[in-house]
N, C-alpha and C positions, 0 to 999 in steps of 0.2 A: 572860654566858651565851649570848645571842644570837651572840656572833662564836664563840662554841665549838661552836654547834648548826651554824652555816654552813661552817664546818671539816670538821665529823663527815659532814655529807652532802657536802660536794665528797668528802673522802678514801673515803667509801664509794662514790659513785658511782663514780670512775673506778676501784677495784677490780674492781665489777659490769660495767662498759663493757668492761676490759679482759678481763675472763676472759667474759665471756659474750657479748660485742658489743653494741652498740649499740641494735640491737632490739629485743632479748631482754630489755631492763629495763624495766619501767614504774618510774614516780614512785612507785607501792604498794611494789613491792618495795624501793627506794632506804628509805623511811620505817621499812619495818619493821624492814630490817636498823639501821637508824640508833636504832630507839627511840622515834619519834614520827610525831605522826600525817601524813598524808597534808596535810593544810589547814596544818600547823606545815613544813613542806617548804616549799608555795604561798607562805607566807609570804617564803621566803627565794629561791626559785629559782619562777617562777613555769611553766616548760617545761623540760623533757629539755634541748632548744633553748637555754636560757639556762645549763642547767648545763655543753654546750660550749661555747659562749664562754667563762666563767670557768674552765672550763679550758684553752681556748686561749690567755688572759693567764699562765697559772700556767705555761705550756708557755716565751711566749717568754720570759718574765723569764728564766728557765731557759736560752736561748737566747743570750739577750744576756750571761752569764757564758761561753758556751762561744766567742762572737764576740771576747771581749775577751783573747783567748791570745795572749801575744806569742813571736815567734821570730825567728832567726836562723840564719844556717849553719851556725853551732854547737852552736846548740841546737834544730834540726830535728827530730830522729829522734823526743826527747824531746816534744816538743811536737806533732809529727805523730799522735807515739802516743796523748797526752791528748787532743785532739781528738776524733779515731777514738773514741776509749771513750767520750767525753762526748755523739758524735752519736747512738751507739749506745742510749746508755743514755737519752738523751731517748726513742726510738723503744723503748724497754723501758717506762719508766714513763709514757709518755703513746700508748699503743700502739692503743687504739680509735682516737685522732683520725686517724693515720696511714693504719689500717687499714678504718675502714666511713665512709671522707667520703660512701663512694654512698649511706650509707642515712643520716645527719644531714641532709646536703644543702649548698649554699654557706653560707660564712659571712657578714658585715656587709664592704661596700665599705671602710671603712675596717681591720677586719682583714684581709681580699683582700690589700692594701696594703701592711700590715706583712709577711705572705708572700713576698713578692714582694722587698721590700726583704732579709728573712733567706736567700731565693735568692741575690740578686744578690753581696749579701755571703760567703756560704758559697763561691759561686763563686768571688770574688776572691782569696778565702784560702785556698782548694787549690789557683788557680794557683800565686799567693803562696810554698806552702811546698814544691808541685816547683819554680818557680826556686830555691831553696833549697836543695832537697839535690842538684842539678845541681850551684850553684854551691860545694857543697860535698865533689861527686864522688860522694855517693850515688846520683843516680838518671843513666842513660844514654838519655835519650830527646829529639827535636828539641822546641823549643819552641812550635811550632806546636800542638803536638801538647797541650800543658797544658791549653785549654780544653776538647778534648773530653772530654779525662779526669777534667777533673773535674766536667765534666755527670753521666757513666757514674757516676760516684763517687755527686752526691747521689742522682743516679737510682735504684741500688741501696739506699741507705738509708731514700729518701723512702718506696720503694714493694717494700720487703722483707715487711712484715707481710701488703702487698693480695697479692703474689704467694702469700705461705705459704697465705693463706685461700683464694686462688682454685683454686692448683695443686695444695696439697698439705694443704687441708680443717685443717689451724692455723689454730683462733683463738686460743687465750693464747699469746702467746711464752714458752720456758722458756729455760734461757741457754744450752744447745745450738744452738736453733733463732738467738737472738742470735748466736752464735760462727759460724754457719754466714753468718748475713748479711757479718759483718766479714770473714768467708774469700773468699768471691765478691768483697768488697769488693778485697783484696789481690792477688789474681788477674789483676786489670786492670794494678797496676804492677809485677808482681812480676819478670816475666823483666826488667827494666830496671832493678831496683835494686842493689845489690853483695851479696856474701854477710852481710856486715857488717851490711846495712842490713835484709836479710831476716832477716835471724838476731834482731835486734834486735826490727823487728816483730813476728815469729812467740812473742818471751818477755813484750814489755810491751802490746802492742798491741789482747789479745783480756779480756773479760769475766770 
């Protein structure tokens, strides 16, 4: 009973975080919408605070299925494309943490850490899969050139929800506003990929 109550309030938090932001919720409204009282929440999550974190582990686990895609030349385009939808879609269902870090605040040095590691990794693995469709004649671009692209890459993903909210007054993403992220996303390789390889992204690529 206890681990179904602590379910019901992670699942309902990050519903409220995500449609309403981070601010906007107190631990009263989390309770009520949940069913129970405020002191039966304390019990399980004892800050707002503690309720990002636990969802910051629920995020990478999440993370680390989307790290372990494997590819080849061959099965590039395929795999580029599950990716893409998979980054996307973490940044749909965990769309506060992305979105109002300004107003939770840092996390614990030892999650900092794991960040950092899920950077370095996401990095290697968009190098990773333009050598890939070079060497498979999909993509026309020097290889110099891979690192930048794929900083611009997470960059776009990382900080698509802060831009919506700052620039364009989005706080819930709806899958519009997702498809639009992955569009900009595509933008950056697009004139360098073949029509094949466009044609390809533009059917399996988007949400």
């Amino acid at each position: 009973m206890a681990n179904d109550t602590k379910e019901r309030i992670l699942a309902t938090s990050l519903r409220l975080f995500n449609e309403q932001g981070y601010d906007a919720v107190t631990t009263a409204r989390i309770a009520e919408e949940v069913g129970i009282s405020e002191g039966n929440l304390w019990y399980h999550f004892r800050t707002k605070r503690d309720l990002v974190s636990a969802h910051q582990l629920d995020l990478f686990a999440r993370i680390d299925k989307r790290l372990a895609i494997e590819s080849t030349p061959d099965s590039v385009l395929q795999s580029y494309a599950l990716y893409n939808r998979l980054m996307f879609e973490e940044v749909w269902a965990y769309q506060f943490l992305y979105r109002d870090q300004a107003d939770y605040g840092r996390t614990s040095p030892e999650l900092e850490d794991k960040v950092r590691d899920i950077y370095e990794t996401t990095r290697a693995m968009l190098i990773r899969f333009f050598q890939q469709m070079k060497d498979a004649g999909h993509l026309n671009l020097p290889e110099e050139e891979f690192a930048p692209l794929a900083d611009n890459v997470w960059m776009i993903v990382r900080y698509w929800p802060s831009f919506l909210r700052e620039a364009m007054r989005v706080v819930n993403l709806d899958r519009e506003s997702l498809n639009a992220g992955i569009r900009h996303h595509f933008v950056l390789l697009e004139t360098h990929l073949t029509l094949e390889a466009r044609n390809y992204f533009r059917e399996n690529a988007y949400a």
